[in-house]
N, C-alpha and C positions, 0 to 999 in steps of 0.2 A: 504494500500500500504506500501512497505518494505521501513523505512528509509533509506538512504543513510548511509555509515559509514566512520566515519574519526578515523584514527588512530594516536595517540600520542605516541613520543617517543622522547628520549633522543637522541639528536644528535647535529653533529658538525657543525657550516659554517664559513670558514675566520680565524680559530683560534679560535673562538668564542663559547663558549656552547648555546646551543639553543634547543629550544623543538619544533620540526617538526609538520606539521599537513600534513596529505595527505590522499587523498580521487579522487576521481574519477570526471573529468570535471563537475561542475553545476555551474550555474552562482547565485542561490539562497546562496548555502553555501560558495561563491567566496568573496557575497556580505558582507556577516554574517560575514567571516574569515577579511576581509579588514577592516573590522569596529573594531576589537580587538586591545587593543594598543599595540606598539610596532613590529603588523604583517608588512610582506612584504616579498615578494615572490623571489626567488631565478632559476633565471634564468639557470644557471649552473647544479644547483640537483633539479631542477624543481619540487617544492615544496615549501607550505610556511611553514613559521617559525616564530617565538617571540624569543627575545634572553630570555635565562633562569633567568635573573635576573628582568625580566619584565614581565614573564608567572606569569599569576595567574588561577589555574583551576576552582574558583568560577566564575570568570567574564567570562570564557570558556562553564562553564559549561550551566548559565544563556544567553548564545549569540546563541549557536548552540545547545542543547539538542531539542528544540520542533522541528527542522528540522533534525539532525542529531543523532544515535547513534555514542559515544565517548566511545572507547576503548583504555584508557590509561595502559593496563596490561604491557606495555614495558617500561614503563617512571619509571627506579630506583628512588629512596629514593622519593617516592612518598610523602610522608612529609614536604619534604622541598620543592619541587613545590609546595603545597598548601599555605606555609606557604609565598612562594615569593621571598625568601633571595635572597641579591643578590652574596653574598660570599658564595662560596661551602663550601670551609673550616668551614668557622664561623658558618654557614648552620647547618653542621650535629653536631656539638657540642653543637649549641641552643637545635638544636632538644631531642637530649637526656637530654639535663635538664629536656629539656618541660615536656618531658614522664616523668620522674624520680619526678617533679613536682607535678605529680596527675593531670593534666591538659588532662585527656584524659577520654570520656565518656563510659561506660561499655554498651554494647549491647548486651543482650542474644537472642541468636537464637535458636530456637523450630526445628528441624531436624523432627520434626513430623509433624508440622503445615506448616513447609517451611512460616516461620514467624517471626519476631525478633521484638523486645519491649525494650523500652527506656526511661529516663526519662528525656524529652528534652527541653532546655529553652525556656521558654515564645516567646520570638520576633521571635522564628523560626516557631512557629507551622503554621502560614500559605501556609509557600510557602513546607513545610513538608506534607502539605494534598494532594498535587500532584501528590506524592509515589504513584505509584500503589496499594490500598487494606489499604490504610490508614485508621488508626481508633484510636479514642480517649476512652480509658477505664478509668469512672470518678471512680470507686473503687477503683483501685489500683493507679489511677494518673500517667498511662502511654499510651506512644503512641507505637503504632502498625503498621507493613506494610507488605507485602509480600516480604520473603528473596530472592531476584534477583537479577540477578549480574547490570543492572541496576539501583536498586532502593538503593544497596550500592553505587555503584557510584553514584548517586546523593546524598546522604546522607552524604558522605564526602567531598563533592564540600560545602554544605550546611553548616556542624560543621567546615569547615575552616573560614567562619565568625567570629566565635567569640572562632575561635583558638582552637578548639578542635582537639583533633585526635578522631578516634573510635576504641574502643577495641571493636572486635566481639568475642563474646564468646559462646561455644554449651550450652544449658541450659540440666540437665542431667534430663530426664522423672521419671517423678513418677507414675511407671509402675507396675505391681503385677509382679514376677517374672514369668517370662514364661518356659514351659515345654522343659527340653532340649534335641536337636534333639540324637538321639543315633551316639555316633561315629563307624563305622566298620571297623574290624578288617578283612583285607583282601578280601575285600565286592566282592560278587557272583554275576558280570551282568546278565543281564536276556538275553535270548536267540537272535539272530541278527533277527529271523523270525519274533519274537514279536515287536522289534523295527521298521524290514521294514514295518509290515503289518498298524500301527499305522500312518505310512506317508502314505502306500496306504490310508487311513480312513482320510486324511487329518484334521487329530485332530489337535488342536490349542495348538501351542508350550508349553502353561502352565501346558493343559491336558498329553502333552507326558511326561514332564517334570514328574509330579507329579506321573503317574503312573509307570514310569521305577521307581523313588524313592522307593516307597512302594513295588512295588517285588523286585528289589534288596535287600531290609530291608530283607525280605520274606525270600527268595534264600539263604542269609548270615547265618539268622540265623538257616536254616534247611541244611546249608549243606550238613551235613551226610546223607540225605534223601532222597528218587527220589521222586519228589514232584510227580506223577503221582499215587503214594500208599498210599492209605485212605487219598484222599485229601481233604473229608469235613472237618475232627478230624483236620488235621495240621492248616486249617486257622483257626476255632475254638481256638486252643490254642493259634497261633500264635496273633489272635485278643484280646485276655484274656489278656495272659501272656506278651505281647510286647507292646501291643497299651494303655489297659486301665489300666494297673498294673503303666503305665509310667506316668501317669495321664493326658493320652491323651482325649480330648471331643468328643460325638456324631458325628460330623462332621468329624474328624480327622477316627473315627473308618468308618465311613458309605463312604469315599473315600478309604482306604485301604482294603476294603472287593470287591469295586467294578474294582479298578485297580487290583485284582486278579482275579477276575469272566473274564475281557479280556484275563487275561493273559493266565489261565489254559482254553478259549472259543479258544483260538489264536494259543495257542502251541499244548493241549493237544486235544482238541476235547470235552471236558468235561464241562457240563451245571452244576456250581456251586449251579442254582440256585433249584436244585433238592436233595441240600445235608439236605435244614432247616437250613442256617446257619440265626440268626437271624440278623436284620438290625437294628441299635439303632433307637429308635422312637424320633424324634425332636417336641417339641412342636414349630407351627406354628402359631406365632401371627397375631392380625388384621393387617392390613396395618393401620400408623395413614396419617390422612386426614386433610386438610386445607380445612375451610369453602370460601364459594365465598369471602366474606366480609374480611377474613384473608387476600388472595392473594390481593387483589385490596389494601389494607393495606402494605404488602411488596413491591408491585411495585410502590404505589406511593413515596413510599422512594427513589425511584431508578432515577438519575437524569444522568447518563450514557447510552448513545445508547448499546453500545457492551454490558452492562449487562441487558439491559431493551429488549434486540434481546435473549438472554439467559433463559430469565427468560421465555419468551412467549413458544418458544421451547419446555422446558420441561412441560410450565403450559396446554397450546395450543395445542401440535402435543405430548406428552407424553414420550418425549427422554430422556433417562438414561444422566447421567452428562457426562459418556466415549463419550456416541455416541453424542452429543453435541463437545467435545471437537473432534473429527475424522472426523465428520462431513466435507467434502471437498467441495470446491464453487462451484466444477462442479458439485456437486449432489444439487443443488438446481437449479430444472427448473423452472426458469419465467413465459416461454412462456405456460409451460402446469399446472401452477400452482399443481407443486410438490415438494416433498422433497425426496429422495432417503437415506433413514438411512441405514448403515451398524450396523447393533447387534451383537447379540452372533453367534457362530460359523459364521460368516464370511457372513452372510445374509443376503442381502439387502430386504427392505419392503417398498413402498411406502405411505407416509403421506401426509394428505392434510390437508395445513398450515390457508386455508380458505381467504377468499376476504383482510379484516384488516390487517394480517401479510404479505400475499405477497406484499401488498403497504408498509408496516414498512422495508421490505425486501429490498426492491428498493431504500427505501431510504439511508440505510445501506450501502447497496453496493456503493453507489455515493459518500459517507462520509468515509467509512472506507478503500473502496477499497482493500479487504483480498487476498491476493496471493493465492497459494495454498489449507489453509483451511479457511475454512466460518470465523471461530472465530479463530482471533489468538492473540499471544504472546503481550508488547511491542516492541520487536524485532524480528516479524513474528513468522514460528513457529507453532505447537500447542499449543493450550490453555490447561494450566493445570488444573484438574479437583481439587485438591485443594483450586486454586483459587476462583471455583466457588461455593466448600463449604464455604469458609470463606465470598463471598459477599453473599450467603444465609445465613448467621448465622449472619453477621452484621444489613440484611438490616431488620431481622426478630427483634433485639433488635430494634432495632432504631423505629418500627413498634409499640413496646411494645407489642409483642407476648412472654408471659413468658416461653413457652415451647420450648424445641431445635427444631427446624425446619432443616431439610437435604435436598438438594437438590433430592432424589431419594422419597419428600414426595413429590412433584410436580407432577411425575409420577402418583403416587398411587390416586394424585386428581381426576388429571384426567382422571382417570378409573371412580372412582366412581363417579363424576358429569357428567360423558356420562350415566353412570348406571344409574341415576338419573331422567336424563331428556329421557330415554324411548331409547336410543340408541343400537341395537340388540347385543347381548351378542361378535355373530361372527364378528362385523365387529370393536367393541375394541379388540379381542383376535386379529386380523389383525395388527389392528395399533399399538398394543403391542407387534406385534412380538411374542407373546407366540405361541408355539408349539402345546401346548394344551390345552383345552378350563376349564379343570379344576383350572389349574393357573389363568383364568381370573375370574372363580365364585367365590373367594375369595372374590372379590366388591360386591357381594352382600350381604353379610355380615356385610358391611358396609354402604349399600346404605340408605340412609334417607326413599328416598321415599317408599321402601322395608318396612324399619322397621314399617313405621309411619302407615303402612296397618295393624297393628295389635292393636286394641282399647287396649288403660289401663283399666284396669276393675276399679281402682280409678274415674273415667269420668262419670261414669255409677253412683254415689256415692251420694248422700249429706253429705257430712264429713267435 
């Protein structure tokens, strides 16, 4: 259920500065707000208040955060409310020593992890583990949590204890340099038929996206040309000379040959795939696999209902971390013990969650009570699917699994432990949503029981 919100701000009563709290009738958060000192309510601008020289947002934060979200984004010189002063003046002059002091702790945040990392005093690290995604890394001797606008605002309610400010800082990735996109020079849209017919085909906005790109690329650079004249040779070169000369990968080449193949299917009438253009060959690895013993390993690490409903999900009914996270409460039937996942292009499959999960379900739902979707936010919402790599990558250390674990190896388990236990090829290509039944004989490949039908000829041995 969606917490309630109160909103903080800098405001006036009497003459008086004072930092406002307002929120919407509840007698829970009435209680919470009456019990802060210095509160009392204002009959006239109906709303309570603390005068500002008796606001303290630590004590705010620890009264009403487990009932309430706190949005102080309006409450200027946010500093010096943490810090309490009761002098404005004297206030903002402290304050700039303070900082100018070195009294301020550096926080790098990972823009890629949606993650930041700290190195945080001792007497905090308790009430610090409450952070969403909190985690202790004994290498480096830092703490870790999910970057939310949340879990900074509790994190600086938390360092105004012992007088900190927080410096947030982007930490810069150490990336290989990546291939850069070409700029064009008066770039050639692609035809309006090609565009509408791609909404008739009701292609999912990434796939139109990516394919107008690539024939625009196309179109640009053959200007001078009617692309409808010797149009095998022109994607040939166009593929050479544009795509792989740029030091573009297999994947990059093998999307721009295909959002051509619609294009000239769409515009011109023309079956590309009759020219021999080659398709770059990708090697396709195994799916890696988590043994029974591993998973019961990770989950028993896992001491949170909303990730221990997560973990079953993908381990149990085989859901991609997205469709997990999209997952809406009204696609989970009770009564008929189902799951409704929406997947790739837009299509729903029904799953069966089995007798255990729809009782863990029920209890869920009474404890969590999710709005909108199954799994959400701390401030409702979707679930980010980052989050749910990072509690697989945590709960997997913590397991002593030395190898990366991803949430999308969950998936692949349970393909191959249905392949395992005798489970008909078609009815995992089902619950996997795959298309086609060759994407699902990949698990056999890796199925144990599969392999183990072939004697060692060592066995046969006295060696």
């Amino acid at each position: 259920m969606k917490k309630p919100g109160i909103i903080l701000a800098n405001d006036h009563h009497r003459n008086q500065a004072v930092i406002s709290l307002k929120f919407d009738k509840d007698q829970t958060l009435i209680s919470r707000v009456k019990a802060l000192p210095g509160a009392r309510w204002s009959q006239s601008r109906k709303f309570w208040y603390i005068p500002a020289d008796q606001f303290n947002l630590s004590q705010a934060f620890e009264a009403l955060q487990p009932v309430a979200f706190l949005d102080y984004s309006e409450i200027k010189d946010i500093e010096k409310n943490i810090e309490g002063r009761s002098d404005e003046k004297n206030n903002t002059v402290q304050n700039s020593q303070h900082a100018k002091s070195g009294k301020s702790i550096e926080i790098l945040c990972n823009e890629k992890e949606s993650t930041f990392y700290l190195s945080l005093p001792y007497e905090l690290k308790e009430q610090f583990k409450k952070l969403e995604g909190a985690w202790w890394h004994g290498k480096k001797k830092q703490w870790s949590a999910l970057d939310t606008e949340e879990n900074r605002l509790q994190l600086t309610a938390l360092l105004s204890k012992t007088e900190l400010l927080p410096d947030f800082k982007i930490k810069e990735a150490n990336t290989h340099p990546k291939v850069k996109t070409p700029k064009l020079q008066n770039p050639v849209m692609p035809d309006e038929k090609f565009i509408r017919h791609l909404h008739l085909e009701n292609k999912a906005e990434s796939t139109k996206k990516q394919y107008t790109w690539y024939v625009k690329w196309f179109l640009t650079v053959n200007r001078n040309k009617q692309p409808d004249e010797n149009p095998g040779e022109m994607v040939k070169c166009f593929l050479h000379d544009e795509v792989l000369k740029r030091g573009y990968g297999k994947t990059t080449q093998n999307l721009a040959l295909t959002a051509l193949q619609n294009y000239y299917r769409i515009v011109y009438n023309i079956d590309l795939h009759a020219e021999a253009i080659p398709r770059a060959k990708q090697k396709r690895p195994l799916p890696k696999v988590l043994s029974e013993e591993e998973f019961l390993k990770i989950y028993k690490q896992c001491d949170n209902k909303k990730h221990q409903i997560i973990l079953k999900l993908m381990y149990g009914c085989g859901l991609r971390r997205d469709e997990v996270c999209n997952l809406k409460t009204e696609d989970v039937n009770i009564e008929r013990e189902l799951i409704f996942v929406k997947g790739k292009g837009s299509k729903y499959r029904p799953v069966n969650p089995g007798t255990k999960l729809i009782n863990d379900i029920k209890v869920y739902l009474e404890f969590a009570k999710p709005g909108e979707y199954f799994i959400e936010g701390q401030t409702s919402g979707k679930y980010s699917g980052t989050s749910i790599a990072k509690i697989v990558e945590r709960l997997a250390e913590k397991a002593g699994i030395k190898r990366r674990v991803t949430p999308h190896m969950f998936r692949h388990t349970f393909a191959t432990h249905h392949m395992e236990k005798g489970t008909e090829l078609r009815m995992i290509q089902e619950a996997l949503g795959h298309a086609s039944s060759k994407t699902t004989e990949i698990y056999t490949r890796v199925s144990r029981s599969n392999i183990k039908k072939m004697r060692n000829l060592l066995d046969d041995m006295e060696i």
